[in-house]
N, C-alpha and C positions, 0 to 999 in steps of 0.2 A: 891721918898720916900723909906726910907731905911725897909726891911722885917724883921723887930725883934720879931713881935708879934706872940702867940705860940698858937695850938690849939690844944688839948687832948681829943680823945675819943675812947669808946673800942666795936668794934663791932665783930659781928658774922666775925671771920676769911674765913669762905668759902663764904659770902656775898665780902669781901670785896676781896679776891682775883678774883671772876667774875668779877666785878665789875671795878678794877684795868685793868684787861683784857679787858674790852671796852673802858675802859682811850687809852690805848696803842693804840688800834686800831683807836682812834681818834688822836692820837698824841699828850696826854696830860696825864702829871702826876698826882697825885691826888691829890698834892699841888694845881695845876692849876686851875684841875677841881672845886676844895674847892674854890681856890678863883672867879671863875668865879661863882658861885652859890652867894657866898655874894655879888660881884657887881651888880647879878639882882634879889635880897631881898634889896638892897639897891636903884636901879633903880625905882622897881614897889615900893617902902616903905614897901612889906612883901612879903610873901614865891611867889616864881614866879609860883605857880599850887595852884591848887582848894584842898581845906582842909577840910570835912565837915564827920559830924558821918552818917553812911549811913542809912537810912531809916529801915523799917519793909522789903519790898519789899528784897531793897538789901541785907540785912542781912543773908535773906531764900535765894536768890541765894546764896550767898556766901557758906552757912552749905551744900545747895542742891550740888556746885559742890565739896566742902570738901568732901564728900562723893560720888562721883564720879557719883551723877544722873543727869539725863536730859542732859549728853554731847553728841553733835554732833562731829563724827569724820571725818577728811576729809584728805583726802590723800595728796592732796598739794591745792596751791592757788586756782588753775581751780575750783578745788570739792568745795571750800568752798564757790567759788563764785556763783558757779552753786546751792548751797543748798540754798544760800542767794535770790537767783534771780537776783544779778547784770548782 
């Protein structure tokens, strides 16, 4: 089937050059990547992840680490895992 159909949208340029940059490193254009996202919105019949308004709970996380409280910092995996108890 021949690719004619066109899709327009305008985002945050520094989003979408990371972003582009993980294409890359996967070895996919962002053409690609787009269409590989509608074949599995079309696959599952809607978005292929969890979509929901987050709670009271998550909310105050969210504002608590916007403001930089309650972080644990860990130096690399090991620390994290060791803070974790894994």
């Amino acid at each position: 089937m021949a690719k004619t159909a066109m899709i327009r949208a305008r985002i945050e340029p520094s989003l979408k050059a990371s972003v582009e940059r993980l294409f890359h490193r996967l070895g996919l254009t962002a053409t690609q990547a787009i269409e590989l996202f509608y074949r599995r919105v079309r696959l599952q019949k809607g978005l292929p992840f969890e979509v929901k308004i987050p709670n009271a709970a998550t909310r105050k996380a969210f504002e608590e680490t916007d403001r930089a409280e309650g972080l644990v910092r860990c130096r690399d995996a090991d620390d994290m895992f060791k803070k974790l108890g894994i």
